[in-house]
MARFI-338871 format. One record per atom (N, C-alpha, C, CB): chain; residue number from 0; x, y, z. Coordinates in steps of 0.2 Angstrom, whole numbers, padded with zeros to 4 digits, m for minus. Last residue first. Glycine has a CB too. Layout:
// MARFI-338871
<r chain="A" resi="NUM" x="X" y="Y" z="Z"/>
...
// end
This chain:
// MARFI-338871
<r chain="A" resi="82" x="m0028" y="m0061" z="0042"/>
<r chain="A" resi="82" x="m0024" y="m0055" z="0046"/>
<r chain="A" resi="82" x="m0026" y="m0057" z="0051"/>
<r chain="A" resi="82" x="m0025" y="m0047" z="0045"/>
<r chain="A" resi="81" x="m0029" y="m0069" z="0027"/>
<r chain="A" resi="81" x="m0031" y="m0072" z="0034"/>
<r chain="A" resi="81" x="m0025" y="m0066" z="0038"/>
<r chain="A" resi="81" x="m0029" y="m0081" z="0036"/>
<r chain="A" resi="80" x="m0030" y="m0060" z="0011"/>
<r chain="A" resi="80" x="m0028" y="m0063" z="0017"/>
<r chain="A" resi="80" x="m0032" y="m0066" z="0024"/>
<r chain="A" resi="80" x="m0025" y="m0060" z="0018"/>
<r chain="A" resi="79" x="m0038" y="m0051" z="0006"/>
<r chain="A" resi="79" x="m0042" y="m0060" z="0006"/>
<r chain="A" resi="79" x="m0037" y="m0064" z="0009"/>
<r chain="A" resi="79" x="m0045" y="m0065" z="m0004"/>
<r chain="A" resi="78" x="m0030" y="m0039" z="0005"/>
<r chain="A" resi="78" x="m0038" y="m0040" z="0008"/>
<r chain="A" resi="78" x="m0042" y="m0049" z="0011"/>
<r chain="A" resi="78" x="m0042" y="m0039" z="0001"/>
<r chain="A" resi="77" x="m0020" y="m0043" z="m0002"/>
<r chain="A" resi="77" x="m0019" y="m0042" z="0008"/>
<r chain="A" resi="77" x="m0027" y="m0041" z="0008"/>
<r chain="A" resi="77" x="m0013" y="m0034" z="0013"/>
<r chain="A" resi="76" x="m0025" y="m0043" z="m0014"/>
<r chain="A" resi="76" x="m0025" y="m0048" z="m0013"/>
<r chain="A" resi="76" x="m0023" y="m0048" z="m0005"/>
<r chain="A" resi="76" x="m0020" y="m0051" z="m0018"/>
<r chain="A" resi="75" x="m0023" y="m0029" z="m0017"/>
<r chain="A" resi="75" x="m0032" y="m0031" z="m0014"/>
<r chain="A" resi="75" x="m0031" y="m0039" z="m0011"/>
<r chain="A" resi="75" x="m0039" y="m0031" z="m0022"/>
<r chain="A" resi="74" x="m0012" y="m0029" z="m0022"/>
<r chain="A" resi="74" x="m0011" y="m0026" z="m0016"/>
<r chain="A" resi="74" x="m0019" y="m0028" z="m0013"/>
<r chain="A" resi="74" x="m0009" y="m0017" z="m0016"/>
<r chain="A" resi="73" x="m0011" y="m0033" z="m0034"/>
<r chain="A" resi="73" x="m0006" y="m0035" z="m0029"/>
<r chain="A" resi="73" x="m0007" y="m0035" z="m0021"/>
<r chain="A" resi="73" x="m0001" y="m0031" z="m0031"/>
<r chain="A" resi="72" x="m0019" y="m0024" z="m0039"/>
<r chain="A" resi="72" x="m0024" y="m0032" z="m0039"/>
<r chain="A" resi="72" x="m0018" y="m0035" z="m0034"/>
<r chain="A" resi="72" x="m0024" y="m0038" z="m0047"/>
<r chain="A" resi="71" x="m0012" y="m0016" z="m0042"/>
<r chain="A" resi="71" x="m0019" y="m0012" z="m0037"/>
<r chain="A" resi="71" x="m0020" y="m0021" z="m0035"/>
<r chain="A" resi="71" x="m0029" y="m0005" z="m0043"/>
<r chain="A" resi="70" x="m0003" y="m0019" z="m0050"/>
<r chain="A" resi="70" x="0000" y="m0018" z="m0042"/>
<r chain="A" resi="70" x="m0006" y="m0017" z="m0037"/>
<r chain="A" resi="70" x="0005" y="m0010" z="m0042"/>
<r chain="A" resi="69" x="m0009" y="m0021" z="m0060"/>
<r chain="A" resi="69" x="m0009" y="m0023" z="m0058"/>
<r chain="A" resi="69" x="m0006" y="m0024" z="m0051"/>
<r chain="A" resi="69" x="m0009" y="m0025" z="m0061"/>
<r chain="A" resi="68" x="m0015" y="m0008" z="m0062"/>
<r chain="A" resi="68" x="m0019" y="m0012" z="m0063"/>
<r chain="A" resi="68" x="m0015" y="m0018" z="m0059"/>
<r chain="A" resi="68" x="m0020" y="m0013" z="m0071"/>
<r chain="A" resi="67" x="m0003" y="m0002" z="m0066"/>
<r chain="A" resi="67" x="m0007" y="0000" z="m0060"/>
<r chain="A" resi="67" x="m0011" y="m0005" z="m0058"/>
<r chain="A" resi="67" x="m0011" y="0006" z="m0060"/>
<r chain="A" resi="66" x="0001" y="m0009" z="m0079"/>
<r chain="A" resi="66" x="0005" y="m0010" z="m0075"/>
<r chain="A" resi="66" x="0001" y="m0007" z="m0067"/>
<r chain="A" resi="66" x="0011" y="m0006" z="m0077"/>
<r chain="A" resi="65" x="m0009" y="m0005" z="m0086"/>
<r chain="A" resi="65" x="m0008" y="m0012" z="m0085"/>
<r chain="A" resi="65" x="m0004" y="m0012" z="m0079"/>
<r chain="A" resi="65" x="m0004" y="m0016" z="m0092"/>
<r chain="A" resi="64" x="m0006" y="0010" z="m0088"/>
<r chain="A" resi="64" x="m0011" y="0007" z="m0085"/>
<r chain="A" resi="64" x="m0012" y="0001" z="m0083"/>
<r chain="A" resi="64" x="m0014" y="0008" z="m0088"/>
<r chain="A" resi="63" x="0007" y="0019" z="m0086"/>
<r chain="A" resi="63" x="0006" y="0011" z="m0089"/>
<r chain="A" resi="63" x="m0001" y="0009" z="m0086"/>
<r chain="A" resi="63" x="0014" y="0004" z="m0086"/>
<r chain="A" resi="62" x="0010" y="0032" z="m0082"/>
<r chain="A" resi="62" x="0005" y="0029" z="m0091"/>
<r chain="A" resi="62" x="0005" y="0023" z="m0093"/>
<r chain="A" resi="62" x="0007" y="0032" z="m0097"/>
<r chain="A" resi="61" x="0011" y="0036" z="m0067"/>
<r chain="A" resi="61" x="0013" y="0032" z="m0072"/>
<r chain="A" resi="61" x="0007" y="0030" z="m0076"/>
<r chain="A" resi="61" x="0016" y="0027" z="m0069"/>
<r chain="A" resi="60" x="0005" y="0044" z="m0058"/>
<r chain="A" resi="60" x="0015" y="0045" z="m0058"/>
<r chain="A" resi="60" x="0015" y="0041" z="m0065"/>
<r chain="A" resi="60" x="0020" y="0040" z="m0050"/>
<r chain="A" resi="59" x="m0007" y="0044" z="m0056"/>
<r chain="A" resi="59" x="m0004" y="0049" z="m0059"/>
<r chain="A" resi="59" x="0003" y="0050" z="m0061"/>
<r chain="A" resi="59" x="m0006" y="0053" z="m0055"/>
<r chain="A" resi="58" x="m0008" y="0033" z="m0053"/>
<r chain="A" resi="58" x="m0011" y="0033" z="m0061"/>
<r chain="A" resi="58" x="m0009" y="0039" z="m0063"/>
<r chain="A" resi="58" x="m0019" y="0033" z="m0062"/>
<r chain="A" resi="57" x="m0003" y="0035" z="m0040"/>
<r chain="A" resi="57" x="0000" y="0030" z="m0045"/>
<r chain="A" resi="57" x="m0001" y="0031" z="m0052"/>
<r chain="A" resi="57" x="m0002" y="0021" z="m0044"/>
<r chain="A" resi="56" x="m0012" y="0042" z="m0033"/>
<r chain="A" resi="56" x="m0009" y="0045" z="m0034"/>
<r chain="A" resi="56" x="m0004" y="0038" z="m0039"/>
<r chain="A" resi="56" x="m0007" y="0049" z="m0029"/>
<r chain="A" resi="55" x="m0025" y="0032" z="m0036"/>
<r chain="A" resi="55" x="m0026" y="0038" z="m0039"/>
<r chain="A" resi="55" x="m0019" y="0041" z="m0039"/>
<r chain="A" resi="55" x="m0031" y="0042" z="m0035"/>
<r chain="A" resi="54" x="m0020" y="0021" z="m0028"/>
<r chain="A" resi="54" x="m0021" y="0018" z="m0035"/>
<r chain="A" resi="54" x="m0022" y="0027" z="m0040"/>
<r chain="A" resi="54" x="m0030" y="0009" z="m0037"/>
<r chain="A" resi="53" x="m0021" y="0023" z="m0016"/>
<r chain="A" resi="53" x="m0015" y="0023" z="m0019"/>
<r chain="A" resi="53" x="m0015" y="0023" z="m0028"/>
<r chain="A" resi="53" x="m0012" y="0017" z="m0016"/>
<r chain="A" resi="52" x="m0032" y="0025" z="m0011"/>
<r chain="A" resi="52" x="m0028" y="0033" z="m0013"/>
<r chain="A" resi="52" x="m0020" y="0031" z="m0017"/>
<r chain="A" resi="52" x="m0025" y="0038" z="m0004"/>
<r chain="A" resi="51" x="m0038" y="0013" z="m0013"/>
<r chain="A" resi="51" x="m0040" y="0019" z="m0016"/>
<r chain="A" resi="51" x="m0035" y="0024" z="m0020"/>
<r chain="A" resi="51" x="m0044" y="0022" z="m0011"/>
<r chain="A" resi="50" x="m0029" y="0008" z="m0003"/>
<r chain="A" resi="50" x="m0028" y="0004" z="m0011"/>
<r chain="A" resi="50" x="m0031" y="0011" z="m0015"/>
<r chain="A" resi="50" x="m0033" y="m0005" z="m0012"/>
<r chain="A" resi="49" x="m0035" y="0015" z="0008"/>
<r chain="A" resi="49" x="m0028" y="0016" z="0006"/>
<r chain="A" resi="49" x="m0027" y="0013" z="0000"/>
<r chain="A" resi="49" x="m0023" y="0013" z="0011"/>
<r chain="A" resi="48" x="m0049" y="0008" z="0009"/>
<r chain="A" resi="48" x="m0047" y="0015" z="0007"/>
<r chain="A" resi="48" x="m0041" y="0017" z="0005"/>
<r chain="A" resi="48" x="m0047" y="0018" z="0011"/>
<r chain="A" resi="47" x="m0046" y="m0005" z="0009"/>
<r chain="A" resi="47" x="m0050" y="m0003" z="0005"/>
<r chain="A" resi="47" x="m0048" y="0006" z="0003"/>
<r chain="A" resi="47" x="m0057" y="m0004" z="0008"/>
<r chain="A" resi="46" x="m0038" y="m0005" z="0023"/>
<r chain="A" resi="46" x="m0034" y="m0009" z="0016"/>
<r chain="A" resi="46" x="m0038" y="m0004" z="0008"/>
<r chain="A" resi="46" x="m0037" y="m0019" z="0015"/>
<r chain="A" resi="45" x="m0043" y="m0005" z="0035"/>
<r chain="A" resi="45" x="m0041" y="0002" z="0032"/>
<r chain="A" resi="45" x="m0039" y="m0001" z="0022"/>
<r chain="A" resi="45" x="m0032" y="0005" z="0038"/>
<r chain="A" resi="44" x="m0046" y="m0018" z="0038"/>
<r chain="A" resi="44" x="m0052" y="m0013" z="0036"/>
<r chain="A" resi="44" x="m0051" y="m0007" z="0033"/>
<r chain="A" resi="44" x="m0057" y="m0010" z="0042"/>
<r chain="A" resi="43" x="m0033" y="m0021" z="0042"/>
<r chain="A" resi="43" x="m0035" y="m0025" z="0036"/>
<r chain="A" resi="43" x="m0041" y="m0020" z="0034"/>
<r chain="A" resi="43" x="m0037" y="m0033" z="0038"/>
<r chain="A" resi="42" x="m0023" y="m0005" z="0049"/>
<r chain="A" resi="42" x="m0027" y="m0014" z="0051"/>
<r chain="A" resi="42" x="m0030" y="m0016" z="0045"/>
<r chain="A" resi="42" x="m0034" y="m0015" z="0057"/>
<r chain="A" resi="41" x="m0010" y="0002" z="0055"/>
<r chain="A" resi="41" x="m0014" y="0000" z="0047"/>
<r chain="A" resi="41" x="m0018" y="m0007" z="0050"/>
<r chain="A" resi="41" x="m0008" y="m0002" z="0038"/>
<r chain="A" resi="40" x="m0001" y="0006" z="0062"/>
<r chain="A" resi="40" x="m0010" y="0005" z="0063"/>
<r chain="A" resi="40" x="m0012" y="0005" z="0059"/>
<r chain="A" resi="40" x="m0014" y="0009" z="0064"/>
<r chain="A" resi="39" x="0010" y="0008" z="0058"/>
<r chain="A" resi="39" x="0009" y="0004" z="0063"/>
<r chain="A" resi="39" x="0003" y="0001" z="0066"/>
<r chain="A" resi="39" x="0011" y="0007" z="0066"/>
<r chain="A" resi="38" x="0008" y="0022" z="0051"/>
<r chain="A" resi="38" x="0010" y="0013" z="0049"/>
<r chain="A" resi="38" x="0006" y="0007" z="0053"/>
<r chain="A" resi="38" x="0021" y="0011" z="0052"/>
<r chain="A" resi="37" x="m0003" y="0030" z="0061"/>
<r chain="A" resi="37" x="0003" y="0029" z="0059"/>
<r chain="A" resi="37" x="0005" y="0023" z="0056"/>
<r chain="A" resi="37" x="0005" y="0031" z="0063"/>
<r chain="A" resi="36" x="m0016" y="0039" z="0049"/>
<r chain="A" resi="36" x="m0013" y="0037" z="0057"/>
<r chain="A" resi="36" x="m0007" y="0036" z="0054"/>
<r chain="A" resi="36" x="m0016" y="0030" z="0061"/>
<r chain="A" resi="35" x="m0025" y="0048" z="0042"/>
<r chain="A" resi="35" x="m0024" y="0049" z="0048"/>
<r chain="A" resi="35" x="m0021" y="0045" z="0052"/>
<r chain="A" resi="35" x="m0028" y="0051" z="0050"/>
<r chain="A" resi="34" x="m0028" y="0042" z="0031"/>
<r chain="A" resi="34" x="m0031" y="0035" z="0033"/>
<r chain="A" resi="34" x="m0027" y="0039" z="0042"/>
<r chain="A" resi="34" x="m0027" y="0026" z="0029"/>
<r chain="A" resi="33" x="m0020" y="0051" z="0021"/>
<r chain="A" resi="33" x="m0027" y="0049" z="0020"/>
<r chain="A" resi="33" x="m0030" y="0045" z="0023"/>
<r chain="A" resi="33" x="m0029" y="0048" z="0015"/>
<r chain="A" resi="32" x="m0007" y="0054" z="0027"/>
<r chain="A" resi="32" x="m0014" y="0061" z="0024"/>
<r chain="A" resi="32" x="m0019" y="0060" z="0023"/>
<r chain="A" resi="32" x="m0013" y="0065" z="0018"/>
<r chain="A" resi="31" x="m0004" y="0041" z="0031"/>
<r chain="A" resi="31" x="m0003" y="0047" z="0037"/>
<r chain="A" resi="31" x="m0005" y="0053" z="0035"/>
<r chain="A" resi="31" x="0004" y="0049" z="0038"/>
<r chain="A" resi="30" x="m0003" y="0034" z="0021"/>
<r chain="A" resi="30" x="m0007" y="0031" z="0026"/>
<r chain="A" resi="30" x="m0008" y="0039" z="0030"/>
<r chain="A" resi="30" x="m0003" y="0024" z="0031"/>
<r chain="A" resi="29" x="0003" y="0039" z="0011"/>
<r chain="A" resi="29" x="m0004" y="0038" z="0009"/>
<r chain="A" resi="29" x="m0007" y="0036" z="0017"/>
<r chain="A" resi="29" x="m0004" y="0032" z="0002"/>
<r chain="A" resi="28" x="0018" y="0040" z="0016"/>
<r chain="A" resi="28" x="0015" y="0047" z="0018"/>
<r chain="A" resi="28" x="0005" y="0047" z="0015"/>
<r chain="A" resi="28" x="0021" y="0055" z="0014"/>
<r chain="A" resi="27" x="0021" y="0027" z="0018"/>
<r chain="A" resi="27" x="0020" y="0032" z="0022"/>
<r chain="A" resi="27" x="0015" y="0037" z="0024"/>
<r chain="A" resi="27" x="0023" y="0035" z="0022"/>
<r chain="A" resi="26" x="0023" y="0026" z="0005"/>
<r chain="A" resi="26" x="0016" y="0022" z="0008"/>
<r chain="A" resi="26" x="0015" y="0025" z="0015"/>
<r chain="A" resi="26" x="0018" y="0012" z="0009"/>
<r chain="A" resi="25" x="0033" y="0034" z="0002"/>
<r chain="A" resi="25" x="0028" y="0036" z="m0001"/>
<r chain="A" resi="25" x="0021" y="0032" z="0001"/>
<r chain="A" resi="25" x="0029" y="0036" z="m0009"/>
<r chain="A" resi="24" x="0043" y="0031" z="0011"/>
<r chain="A" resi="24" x="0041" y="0038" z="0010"/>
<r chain="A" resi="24" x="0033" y="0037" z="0008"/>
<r chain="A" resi="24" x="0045" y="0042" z="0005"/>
<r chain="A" resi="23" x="0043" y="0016" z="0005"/>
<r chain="A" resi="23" x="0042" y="0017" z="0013"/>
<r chain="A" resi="23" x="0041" y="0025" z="0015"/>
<r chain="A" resi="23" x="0050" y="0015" z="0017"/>
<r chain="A" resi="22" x="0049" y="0017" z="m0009"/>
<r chain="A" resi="22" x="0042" y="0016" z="m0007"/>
<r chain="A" resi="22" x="0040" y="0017" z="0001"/>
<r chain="A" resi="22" x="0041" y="0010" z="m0010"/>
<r chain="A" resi="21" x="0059" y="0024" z="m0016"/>
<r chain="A" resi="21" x="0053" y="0029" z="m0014"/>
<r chain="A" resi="21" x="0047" y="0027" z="m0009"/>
<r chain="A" resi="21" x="0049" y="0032" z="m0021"/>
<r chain="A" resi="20" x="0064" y="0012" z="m0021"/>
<r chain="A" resi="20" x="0070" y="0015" z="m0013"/>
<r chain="A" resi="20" x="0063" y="0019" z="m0013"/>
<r chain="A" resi="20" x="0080" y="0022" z="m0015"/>
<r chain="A" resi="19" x="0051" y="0005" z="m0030"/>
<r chain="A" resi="19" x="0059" y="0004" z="m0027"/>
<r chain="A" resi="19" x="0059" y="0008" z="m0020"/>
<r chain="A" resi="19" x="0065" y="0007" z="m0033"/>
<r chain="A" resi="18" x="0037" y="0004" z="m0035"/>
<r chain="A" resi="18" x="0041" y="0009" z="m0034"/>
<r chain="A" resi="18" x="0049" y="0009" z="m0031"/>
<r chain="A" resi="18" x="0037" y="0012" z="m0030"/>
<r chain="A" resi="17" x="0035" y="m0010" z="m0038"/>
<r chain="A" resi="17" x="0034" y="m0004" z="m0042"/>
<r chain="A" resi="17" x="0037" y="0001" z="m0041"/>
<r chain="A" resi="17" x="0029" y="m0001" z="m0041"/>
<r chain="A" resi="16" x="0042" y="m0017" z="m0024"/>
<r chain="A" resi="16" x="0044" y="m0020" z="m0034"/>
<r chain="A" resi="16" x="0040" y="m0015" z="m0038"/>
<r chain="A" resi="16" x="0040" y="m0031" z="m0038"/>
<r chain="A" resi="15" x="0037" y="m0011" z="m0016"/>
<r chain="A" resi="15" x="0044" y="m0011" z="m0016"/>
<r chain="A" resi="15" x="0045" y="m0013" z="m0027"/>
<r chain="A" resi="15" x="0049" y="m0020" z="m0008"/>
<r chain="A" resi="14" x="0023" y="m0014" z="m0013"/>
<r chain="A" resi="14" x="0023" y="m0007" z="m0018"/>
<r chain="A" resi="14" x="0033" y="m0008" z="m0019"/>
<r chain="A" resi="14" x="0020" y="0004" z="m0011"/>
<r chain="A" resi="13" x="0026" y="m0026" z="m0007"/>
<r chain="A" resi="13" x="0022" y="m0025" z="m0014"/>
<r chain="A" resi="13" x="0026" y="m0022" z="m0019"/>
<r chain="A" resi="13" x="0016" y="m0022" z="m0012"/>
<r chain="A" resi="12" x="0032" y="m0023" z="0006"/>
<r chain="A" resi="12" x="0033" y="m0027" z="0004"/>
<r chain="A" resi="12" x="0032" y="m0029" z="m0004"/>
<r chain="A" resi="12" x="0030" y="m0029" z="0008"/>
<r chain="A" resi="11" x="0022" y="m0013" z="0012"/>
<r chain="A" resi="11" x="0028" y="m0011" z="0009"/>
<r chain="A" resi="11" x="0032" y="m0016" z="0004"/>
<r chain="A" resi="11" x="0032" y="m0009" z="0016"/>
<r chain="A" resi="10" x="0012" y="m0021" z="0014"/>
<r chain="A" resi="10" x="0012" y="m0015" z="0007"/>
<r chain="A" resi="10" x="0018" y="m0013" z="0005"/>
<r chain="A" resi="10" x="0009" y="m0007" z="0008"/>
<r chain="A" resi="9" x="0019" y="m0028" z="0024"/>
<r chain="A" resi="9" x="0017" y="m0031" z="0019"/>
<r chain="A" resi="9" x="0014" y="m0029" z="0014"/>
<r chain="A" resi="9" x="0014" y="m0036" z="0020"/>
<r chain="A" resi="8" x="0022" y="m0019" z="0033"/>
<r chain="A" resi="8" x="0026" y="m0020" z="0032"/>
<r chain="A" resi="8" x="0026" y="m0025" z="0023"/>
<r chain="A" resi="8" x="0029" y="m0022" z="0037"/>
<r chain="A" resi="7" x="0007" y="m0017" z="0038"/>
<r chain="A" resi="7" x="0014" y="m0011" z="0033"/>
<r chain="A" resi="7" x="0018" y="m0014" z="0029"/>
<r chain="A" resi="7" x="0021" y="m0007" z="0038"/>
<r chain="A" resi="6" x="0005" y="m0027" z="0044"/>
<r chain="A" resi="6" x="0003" y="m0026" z="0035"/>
<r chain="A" resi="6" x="0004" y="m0019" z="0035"/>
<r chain="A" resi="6" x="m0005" y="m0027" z="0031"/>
<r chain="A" resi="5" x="0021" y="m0033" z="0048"/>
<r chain="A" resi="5" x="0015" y="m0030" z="0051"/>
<r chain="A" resi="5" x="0010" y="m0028" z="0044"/>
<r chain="A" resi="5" x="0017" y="m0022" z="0056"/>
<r chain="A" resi="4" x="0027" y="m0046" z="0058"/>
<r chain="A" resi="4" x="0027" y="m0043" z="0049"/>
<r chain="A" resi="4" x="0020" y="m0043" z="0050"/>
<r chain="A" resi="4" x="0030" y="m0048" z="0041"/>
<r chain="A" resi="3" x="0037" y="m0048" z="0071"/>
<r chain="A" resi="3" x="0032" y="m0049" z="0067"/>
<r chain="A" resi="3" x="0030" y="m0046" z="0063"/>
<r chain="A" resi="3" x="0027" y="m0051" z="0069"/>
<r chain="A" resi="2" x="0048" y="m0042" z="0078"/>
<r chain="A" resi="2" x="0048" y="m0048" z="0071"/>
<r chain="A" resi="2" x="0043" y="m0050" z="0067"/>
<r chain="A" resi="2" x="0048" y="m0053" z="0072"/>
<r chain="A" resi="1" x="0043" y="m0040" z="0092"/>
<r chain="A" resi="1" x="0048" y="m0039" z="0088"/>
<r chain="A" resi="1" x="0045" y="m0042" z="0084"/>
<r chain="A" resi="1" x="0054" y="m0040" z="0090"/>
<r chain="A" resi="0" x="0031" y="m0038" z="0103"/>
<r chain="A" resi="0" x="0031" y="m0043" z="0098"/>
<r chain="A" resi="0" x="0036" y="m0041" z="0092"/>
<r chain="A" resi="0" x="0024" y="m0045" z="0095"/>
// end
């Protein structure tokens, strides 16, 4: 199924307007040290945890708290999607 837009591709899709060019490394490497798999396997149940690890190493990169805040609400919204 070429083409179809995977919810990688739709974190990737997010985290891009926070983090810019870093972001396909850095969603990468939250799925593959703390959700042990590969992109490719990110299913909708994993969302809860990966938003987790994301929102801890973000607060660490950045002192805009408004701003995490709302990339975290960006990203819970692929929760209340239809996947």
């Amino acid at each position: 199924m070429t083409g179809d837009i995977t919810l990688y591709d739709e974190v990737v899709k997010i985290t891009y307007g926070y983090l810019g060019p870093a972001t396909d490394r850095f969603v990468t490497r939250q799925i593959k040290h703390h959700l042990h798999k590969q992109p490719e396997e990110l299913r909708k149940k994993d969302l809860k945890l990966l938003i987790e690890w994301i929102s801890l190493a973000v607060n660490m990169l950045s002192d805009d708290r408004q701003l995490v805040k709302q990339y975290v609400a960006d990203l819970e919204e692929l929760t209340r999607e239809r996947r």
